[in-house]
Biopython code that builds the backbone (N, CA, C, O; Angstrom):
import numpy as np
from Bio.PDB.StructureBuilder import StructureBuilder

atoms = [
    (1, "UNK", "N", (4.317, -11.705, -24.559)),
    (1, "UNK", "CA", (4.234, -10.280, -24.805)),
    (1, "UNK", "C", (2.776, -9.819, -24.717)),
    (1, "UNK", "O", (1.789, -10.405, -25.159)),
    (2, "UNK", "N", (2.846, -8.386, -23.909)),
    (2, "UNK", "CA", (1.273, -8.080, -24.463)),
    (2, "UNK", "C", (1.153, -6.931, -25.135)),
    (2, "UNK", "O", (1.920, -5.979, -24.992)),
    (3, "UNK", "N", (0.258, -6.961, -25.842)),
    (3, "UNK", "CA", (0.189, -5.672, -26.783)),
    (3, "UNK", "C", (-0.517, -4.302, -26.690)),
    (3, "UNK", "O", (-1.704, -4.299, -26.364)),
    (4, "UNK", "N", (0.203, -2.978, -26.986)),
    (4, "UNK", "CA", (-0.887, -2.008, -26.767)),
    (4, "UNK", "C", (-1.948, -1.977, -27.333)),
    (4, "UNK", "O", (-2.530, -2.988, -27.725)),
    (5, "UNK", "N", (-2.492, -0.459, -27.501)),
    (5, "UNK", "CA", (-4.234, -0.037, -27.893)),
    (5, "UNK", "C", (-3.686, -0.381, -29.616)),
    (5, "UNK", "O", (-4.496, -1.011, -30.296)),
    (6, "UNK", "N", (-2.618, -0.054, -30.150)),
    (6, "UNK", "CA", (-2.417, -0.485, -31.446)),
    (6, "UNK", "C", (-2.343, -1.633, -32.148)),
    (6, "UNK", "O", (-2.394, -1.697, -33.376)),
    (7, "UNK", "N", (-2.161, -3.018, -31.018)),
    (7, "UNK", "CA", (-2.237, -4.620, -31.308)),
    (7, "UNK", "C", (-0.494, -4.617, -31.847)),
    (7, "UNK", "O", (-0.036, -5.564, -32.487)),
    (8, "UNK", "N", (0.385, -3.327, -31.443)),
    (8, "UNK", "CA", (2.247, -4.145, -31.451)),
    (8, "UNK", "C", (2.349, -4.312, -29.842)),
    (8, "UNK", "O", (2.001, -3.654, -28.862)),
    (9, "UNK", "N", (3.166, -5.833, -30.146)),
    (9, "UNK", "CA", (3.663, -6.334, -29.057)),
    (9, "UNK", "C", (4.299, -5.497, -28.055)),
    (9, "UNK", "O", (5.330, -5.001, -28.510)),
    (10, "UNK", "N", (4.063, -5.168, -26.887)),
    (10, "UNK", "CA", (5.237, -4.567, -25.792)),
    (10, "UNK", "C", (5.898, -4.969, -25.220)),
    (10, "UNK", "O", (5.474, -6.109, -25.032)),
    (11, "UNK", "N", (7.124, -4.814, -24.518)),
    (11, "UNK", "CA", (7.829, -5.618, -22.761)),
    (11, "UNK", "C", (7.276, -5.160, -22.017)),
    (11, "UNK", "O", (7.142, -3.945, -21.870)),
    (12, "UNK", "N", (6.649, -6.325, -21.122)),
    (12, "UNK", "CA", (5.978, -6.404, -20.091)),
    (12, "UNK", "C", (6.857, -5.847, -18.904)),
    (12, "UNK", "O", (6.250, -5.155, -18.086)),
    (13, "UNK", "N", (8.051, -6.033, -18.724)),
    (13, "UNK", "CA", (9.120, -5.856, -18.148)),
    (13, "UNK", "C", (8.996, -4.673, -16.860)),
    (13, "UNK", "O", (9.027, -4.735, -15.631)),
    (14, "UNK", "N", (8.862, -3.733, -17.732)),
    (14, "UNK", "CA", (8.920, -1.657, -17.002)),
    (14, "UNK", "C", (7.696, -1.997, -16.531)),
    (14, "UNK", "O", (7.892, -2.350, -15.369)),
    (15, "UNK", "N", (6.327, -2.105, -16.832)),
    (15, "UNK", "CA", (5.162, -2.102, -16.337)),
    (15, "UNK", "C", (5.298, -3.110, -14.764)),
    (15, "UNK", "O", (5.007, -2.684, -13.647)),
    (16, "UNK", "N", (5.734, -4.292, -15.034)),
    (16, "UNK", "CA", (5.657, -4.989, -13.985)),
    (16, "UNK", "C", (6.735, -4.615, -12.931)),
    (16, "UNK", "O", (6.438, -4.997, -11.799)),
    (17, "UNK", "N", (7.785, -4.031, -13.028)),
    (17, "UNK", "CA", (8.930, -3.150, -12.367)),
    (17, "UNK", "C", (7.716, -2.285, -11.459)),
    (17, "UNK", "O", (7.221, -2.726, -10.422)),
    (18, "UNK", "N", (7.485, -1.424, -11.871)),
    (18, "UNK", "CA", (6.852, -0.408, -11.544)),
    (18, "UNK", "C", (5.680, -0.670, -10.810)),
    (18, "UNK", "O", (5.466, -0.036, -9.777)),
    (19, "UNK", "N", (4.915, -1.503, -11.205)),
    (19, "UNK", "CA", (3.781, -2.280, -10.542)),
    (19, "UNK", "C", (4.344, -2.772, -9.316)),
    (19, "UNK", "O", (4.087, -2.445, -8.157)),
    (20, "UNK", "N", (4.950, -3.401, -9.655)),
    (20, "UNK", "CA", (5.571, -3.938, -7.995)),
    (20, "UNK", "C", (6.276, -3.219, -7.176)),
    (20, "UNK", "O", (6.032, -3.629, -6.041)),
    (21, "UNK", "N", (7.102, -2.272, -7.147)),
    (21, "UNK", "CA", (7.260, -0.874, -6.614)),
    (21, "UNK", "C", (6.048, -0.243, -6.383)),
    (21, "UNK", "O", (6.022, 0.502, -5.403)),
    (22, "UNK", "N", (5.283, -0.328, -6.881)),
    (22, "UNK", "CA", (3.776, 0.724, -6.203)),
    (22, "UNK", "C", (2.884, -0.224, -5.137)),
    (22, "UNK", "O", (1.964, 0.205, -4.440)),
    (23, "UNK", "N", (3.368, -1.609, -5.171)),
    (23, "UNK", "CA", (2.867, -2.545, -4.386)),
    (23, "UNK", "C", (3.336, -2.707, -3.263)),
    (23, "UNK", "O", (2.650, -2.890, -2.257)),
    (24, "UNK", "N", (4.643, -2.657, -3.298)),
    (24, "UNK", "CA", (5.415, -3.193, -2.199)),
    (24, "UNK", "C", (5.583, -1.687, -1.510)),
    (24, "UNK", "O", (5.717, -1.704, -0.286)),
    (25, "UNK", "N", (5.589, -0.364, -2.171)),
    (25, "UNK", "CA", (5.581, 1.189, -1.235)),
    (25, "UNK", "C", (4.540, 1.392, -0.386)),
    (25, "UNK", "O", (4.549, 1.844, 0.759)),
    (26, "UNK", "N", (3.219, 0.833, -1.384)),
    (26, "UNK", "CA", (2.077, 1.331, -0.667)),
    (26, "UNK", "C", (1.727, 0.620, 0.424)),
    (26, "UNK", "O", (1.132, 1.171, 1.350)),
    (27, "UNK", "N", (2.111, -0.933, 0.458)),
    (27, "UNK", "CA", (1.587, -1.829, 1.421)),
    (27, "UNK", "C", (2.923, -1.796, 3.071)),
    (27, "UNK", "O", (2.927, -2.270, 4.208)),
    (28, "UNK", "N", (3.985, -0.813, 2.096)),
    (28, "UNK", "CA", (4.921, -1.206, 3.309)),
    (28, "UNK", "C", (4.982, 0.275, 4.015)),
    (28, "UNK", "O", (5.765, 0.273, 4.965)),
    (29, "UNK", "N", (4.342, 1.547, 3.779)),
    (29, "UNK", "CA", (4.168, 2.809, 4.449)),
    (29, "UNK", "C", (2.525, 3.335, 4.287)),
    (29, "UNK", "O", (2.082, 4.143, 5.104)),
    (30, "UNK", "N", (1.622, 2.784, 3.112)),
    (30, "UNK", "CA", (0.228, 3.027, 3.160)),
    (30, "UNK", "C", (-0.550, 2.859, 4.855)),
    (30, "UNK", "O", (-1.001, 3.768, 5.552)),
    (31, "UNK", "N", (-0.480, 1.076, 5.215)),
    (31, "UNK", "CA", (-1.025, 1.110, 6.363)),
    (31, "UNK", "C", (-0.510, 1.847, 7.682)),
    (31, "UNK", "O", (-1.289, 2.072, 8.608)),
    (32, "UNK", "N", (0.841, 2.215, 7.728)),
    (32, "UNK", "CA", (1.288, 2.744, 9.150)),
    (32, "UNK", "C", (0.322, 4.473, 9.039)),
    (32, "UNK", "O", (-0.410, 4.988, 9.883)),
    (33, "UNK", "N", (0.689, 4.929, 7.781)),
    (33, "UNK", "CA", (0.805, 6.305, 7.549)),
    (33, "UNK", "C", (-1.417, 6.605, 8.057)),
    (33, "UNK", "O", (-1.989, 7.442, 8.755)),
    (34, "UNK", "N", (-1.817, 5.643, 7.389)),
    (34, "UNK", "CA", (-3.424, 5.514, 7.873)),
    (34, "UNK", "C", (-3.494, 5.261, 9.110)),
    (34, "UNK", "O", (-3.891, 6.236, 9.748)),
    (35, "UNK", "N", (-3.251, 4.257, 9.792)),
    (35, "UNK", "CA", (-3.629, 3.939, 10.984)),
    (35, "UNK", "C", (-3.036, 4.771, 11.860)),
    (35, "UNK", "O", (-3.536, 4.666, 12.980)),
    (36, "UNK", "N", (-1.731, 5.949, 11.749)),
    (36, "UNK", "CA", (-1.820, 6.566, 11.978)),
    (36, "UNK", "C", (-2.725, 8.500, 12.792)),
    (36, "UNK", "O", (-2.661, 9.278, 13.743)),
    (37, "UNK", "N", (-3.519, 8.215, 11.323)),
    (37, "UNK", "CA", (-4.867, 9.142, 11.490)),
    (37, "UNK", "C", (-5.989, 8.529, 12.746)),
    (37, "UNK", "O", (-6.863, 9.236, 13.248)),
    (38, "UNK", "N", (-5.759, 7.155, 13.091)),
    (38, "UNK", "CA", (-6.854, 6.779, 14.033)),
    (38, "UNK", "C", (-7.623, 5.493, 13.147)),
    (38, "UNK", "O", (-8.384, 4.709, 13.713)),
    (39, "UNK", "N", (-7.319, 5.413, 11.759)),
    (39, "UNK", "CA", (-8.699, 4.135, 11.218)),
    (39, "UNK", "C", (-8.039, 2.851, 11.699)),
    (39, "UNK", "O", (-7.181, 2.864, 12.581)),
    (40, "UNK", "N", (-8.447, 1.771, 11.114)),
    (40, "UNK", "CA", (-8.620, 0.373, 11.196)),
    (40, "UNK", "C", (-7.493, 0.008, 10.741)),
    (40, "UNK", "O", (-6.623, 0.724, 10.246)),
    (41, "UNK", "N", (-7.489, -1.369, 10.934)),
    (41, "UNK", "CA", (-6.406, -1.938, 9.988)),
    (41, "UNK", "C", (-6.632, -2.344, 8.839)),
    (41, "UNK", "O", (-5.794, -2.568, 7.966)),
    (42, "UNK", "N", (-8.490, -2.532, 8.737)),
    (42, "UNK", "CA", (-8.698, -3.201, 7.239)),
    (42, "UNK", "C", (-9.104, -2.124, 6.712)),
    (42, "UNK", "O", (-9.266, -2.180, 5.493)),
    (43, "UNK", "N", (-9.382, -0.916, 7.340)),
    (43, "UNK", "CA", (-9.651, 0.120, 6.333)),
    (43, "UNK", "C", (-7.882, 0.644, 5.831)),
    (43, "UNK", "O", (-7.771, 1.055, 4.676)),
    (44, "UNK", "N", (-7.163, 0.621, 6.327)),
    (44, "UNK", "CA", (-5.784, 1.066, 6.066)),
    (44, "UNK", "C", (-5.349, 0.130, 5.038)),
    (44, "UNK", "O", (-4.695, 0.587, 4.101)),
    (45, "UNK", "N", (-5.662, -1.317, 5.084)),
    (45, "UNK", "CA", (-5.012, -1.912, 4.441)),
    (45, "UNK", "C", (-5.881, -1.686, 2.740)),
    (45, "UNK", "O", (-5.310, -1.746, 1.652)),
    (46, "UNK", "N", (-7.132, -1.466, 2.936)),
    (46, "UNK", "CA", (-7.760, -1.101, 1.691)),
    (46, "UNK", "C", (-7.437, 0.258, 0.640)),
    (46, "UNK", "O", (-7.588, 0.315, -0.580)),
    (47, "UNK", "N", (-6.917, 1.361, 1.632)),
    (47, "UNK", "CA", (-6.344, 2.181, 1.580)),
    (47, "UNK", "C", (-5.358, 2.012, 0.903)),
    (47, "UNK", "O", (-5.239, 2.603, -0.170)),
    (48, "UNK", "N", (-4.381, 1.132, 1.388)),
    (48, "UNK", "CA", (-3.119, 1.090, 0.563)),
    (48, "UNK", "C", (-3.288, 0.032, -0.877)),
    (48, "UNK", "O", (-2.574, 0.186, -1.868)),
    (49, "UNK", "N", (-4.547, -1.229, -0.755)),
    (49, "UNK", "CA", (-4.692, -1.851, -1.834)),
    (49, "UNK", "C", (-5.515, -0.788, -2.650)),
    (49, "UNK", "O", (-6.403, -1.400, -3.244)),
    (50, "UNK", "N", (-5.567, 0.343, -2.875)),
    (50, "UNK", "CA", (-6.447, 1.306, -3.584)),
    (50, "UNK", "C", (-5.316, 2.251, -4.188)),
    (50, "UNK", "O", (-5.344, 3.012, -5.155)),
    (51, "UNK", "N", (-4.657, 2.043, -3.590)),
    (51, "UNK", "CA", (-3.498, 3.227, -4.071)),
    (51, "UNK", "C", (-2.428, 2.094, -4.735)),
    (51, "UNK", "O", (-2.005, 2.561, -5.793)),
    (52, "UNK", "N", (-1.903, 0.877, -4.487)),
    (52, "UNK", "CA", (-1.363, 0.187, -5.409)),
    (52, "UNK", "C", (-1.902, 0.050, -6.825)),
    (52, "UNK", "O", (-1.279, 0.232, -7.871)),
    (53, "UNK", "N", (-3.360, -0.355, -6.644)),
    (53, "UNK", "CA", (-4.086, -0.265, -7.981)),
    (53, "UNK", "C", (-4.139, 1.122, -8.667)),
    (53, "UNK", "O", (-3.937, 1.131, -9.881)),
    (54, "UNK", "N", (-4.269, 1.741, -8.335)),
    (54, "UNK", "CA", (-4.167, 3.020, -9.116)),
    (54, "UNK", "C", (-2.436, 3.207, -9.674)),
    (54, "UNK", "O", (-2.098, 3.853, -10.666)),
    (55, "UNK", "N", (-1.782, 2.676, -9.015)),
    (55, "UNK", "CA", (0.100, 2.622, -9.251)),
    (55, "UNK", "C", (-0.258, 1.906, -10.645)),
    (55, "UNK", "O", (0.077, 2.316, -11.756)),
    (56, "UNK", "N", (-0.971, 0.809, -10.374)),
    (56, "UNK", "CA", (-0.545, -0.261, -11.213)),
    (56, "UNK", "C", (-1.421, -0.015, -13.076)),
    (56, "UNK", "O", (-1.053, -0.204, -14.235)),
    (57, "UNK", "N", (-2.661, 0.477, -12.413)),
    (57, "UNK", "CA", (-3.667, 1.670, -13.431)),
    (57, "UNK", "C", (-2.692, 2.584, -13.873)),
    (57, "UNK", "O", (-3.044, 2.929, -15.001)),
    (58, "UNK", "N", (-1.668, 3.140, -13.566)),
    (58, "UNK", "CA", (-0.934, 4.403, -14.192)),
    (58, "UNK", "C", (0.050, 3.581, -15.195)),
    (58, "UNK", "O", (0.335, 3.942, -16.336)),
    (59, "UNK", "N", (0.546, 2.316, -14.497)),
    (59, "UNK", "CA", (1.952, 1.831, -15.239)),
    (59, "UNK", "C", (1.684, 1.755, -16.217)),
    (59, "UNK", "O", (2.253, 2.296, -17.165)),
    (60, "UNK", "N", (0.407, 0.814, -16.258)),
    (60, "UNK", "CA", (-0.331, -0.141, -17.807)),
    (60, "UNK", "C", (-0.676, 0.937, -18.835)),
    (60, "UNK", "O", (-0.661, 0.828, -20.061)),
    (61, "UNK", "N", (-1.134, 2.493, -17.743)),
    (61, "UNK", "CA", (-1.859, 2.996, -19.333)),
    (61, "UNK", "C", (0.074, 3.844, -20.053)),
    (61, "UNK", "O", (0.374, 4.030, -21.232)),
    (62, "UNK", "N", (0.852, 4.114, -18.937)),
    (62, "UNK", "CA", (2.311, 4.560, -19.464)),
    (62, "UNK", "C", (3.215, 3.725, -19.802)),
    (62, "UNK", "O", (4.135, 4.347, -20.331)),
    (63, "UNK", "N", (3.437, 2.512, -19.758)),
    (63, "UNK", "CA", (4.228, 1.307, -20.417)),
    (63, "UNK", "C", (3.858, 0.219, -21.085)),
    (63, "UNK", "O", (4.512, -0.744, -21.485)),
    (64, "UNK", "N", (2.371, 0.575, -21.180)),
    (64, "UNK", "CA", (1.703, -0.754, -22.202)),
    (64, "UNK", "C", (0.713, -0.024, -23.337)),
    (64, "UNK", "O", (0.673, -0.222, -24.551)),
    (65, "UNK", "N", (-0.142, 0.973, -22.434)),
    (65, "UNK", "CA", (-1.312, 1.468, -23.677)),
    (65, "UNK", "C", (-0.639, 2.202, -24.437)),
    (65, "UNK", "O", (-0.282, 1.706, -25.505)),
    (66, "UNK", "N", (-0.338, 3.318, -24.188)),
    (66, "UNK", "CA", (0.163, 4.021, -25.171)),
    (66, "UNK", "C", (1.941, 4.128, -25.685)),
    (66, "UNK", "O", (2.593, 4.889, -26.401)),
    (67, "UNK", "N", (2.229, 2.887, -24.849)),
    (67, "UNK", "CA", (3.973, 2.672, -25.477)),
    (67, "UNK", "C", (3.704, 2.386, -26.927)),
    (67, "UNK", "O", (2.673, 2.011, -27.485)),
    (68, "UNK", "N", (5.210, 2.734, -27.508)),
    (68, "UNK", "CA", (5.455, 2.965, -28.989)),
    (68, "UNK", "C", (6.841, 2.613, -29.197)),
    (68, "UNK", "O", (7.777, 3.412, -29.226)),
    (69, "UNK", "N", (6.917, 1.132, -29.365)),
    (69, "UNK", "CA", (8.137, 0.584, -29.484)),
    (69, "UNK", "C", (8.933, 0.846, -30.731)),
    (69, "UNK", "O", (10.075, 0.484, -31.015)),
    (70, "UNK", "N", (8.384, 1.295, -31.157)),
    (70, "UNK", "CA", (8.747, 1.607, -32.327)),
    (70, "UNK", "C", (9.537, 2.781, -32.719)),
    (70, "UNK", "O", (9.883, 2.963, -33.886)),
    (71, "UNK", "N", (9.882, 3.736, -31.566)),
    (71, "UNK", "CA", (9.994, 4.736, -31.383)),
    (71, "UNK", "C", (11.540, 4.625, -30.871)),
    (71, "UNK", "O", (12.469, 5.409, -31.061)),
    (72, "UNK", "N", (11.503, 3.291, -30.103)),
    (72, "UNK", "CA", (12.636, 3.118, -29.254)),
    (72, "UNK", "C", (14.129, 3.017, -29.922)),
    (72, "UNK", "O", (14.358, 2.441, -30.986)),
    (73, "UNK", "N", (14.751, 3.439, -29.404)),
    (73, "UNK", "CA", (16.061, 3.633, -29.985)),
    (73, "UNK", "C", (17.452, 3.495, -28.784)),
    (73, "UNK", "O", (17.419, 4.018, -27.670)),
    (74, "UNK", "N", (18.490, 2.765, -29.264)),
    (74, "UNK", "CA", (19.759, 2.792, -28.026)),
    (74, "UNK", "C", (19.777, 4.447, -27.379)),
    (74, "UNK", "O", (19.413, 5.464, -27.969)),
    (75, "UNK", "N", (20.258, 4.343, -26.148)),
    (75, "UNK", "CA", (20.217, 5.297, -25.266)),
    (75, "UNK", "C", (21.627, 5.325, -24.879)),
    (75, "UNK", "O", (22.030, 4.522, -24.037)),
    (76, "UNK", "N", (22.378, 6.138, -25.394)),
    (76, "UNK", "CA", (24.028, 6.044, -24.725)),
    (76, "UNK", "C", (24.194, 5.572, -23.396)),
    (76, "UNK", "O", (23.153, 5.417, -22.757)),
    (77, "UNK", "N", (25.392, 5.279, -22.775)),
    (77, "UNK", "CA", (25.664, 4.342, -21.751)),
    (77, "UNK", "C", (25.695, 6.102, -20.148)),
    (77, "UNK", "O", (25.315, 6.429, -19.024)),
    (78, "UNK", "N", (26.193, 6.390, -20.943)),
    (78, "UNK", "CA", (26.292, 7.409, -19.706)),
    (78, "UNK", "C", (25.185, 8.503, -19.610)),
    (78, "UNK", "O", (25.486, 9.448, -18.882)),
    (79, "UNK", "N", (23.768, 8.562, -20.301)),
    (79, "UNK", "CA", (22.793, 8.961, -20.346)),
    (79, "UNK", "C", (21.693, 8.331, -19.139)),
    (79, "UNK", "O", (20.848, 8.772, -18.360)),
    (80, "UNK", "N", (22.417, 6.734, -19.612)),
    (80, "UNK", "CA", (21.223, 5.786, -18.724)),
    (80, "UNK", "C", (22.065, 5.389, -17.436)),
    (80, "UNK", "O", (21.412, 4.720, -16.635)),
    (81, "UNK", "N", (23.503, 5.685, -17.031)),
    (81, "UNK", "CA", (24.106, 5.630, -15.838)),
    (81, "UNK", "C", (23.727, 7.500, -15.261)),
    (81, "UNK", "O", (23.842, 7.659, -14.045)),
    (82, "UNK", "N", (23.529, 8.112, -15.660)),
    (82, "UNK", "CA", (23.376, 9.543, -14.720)),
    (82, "UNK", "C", (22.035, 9.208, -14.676)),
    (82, "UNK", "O", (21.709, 9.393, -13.503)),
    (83, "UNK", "N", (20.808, 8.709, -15.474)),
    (83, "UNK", "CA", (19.588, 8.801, -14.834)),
    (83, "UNK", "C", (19.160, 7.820, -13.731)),
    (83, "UNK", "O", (18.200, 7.980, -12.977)),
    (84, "UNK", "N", (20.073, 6.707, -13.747)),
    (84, "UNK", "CA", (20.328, 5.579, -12.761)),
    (84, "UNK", "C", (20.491, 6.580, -11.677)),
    (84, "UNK", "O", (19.541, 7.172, -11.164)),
    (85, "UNK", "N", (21.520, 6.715, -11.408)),
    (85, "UNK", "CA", (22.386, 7.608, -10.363)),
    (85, "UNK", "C", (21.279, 8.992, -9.772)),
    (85, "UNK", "O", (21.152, 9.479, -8.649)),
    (86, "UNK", "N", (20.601, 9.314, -11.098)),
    (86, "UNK", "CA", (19.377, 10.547, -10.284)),
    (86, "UNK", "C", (18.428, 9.597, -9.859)),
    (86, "UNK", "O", (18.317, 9.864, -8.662)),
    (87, "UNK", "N", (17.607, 8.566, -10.120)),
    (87, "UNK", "CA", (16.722, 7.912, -9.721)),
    (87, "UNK", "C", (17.087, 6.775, -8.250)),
    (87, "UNK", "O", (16.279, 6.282, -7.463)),
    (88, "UNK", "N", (18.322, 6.661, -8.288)),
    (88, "UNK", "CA", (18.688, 6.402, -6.869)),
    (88, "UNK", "C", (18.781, 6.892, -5.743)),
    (88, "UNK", "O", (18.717, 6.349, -4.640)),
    (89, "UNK", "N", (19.001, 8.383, -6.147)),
    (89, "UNK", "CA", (19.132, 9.461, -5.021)),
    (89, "UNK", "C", (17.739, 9.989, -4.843)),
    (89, "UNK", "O", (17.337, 10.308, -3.725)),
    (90, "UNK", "N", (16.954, 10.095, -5.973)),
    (90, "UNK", "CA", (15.356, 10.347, -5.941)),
    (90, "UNK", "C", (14.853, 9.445, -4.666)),
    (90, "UNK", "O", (14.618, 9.814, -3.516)),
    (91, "UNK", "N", (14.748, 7.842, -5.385)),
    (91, "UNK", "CA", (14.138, 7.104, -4.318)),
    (91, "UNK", "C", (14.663, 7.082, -2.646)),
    (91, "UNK", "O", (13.866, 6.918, -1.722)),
    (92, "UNK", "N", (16.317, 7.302, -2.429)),
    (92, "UNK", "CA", (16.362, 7.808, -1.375)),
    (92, "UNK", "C", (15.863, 8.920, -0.779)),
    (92, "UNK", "O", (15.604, 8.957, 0.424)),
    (93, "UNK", "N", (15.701, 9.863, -1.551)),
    (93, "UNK", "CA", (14.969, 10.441, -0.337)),
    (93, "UNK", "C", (13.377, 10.485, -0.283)),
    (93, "UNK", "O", (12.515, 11.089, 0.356)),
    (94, "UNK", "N", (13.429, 9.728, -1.080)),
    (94, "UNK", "CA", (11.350, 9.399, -1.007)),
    (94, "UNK", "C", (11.226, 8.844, 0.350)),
    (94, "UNK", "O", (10.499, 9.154, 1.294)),
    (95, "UNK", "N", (12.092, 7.978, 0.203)),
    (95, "UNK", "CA", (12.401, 6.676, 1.413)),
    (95, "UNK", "C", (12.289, 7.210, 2.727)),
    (95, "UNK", "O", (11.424, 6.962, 3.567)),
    (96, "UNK", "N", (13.485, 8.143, 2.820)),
    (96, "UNK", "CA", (13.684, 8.714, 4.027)),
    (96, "UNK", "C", (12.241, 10.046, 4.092)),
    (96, "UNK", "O", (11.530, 10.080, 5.097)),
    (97, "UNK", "N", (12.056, 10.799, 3.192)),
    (97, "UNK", "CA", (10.710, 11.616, 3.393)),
    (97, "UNK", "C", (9.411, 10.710, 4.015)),
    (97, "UNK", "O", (8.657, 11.233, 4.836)),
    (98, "UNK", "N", (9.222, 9.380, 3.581)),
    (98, "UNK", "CA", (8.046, 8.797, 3.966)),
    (98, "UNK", "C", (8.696, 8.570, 5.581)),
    (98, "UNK", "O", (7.673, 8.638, 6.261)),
    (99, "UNK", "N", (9.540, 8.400, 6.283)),
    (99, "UNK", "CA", (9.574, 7.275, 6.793)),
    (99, "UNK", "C", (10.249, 8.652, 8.174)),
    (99, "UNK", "O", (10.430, 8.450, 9.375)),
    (100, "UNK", "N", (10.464, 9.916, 7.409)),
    (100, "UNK", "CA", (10.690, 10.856, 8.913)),
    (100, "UNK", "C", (9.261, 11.428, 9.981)),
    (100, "UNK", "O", (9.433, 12.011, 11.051)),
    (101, "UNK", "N", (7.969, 11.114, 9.420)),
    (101, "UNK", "CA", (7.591, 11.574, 10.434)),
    (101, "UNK", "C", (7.007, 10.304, 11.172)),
    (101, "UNK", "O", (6.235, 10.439, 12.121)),
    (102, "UNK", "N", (7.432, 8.971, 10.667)),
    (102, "UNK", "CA", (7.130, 8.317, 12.042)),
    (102, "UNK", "C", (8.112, 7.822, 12.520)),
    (102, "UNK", "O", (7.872, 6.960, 13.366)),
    (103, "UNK", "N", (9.396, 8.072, 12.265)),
    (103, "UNK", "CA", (10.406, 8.527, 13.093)),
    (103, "UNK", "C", (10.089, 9.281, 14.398)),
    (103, "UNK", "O", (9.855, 8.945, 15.559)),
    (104, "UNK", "N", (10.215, 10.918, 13.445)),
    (104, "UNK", "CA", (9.835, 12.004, 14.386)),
    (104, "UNK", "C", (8.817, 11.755, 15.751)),
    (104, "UNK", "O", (9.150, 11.939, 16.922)),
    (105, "UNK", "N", (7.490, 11.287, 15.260)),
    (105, "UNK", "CA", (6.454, 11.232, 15.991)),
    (105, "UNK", "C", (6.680, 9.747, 17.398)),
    (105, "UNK", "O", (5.913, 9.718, 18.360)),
    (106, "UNK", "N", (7.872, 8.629, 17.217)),
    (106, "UNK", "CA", (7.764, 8.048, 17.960)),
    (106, "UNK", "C", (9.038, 8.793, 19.018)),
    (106, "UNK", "O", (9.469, 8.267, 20.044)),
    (107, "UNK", "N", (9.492, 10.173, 18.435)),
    (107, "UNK", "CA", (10.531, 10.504, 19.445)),
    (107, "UNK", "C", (9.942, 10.977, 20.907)),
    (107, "UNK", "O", (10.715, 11.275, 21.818)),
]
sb = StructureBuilder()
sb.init_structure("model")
sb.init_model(0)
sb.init_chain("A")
sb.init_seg("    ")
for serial, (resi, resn, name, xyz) in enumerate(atoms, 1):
    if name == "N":
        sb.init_residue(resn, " ", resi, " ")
    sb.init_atom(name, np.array(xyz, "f"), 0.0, 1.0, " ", f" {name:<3s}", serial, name[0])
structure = sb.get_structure()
């Protein structure tokens, strides 16, 4: 376990979820979407390792620094199946938003 700015234990769990989602987005549409504009590949790829870290800078200070487990409480079953169900349809169309204009542009 690691602990917040208060020294109570947290789940590492959501932070590392999320971390790796900002890793695996940025490194798998960061470099096309740069090299795009005309740069490099190692400037693109720095590009996207700059923007994972900052993903991963946001998770830690929203699921580790200032989490408050203490706070936490059961979440009814069909509260956390409709936000499932919105966050699936969210990431679809993130998916498809990142990924239409180099679609478009190789038409």
């Amino acid at each position: 376990m690691i602990e917040n700015r208060n020294g109570t234990p947290v789940d590492p769990v959501p932070f590392l979820v999320v971390s790796g989602l900002g890793v695996a987005l940025s490194f798998s549409f960061g470099p096309i979407y740069v090299m795009e504009f005309g740069a490099s590949l190692p400037f693109s790829l720095s590009v996207a390792g700059l923007v994972a870290l900052g993903t991963a800078a946001a998770a830690y200070h929203r699921y580790v620094w200032t989490a408050r487990p203490e706070l936490r409480g059961e979440v009814p079953a069909d509260v956390r199946l409709g936000r499932l169900l919105y966050g699936m349809i969210v990431g679809f169309f993130v998916v498809v938003a990142l990924a239409l204009p180099l679609v478009a542009g190789g038409l």
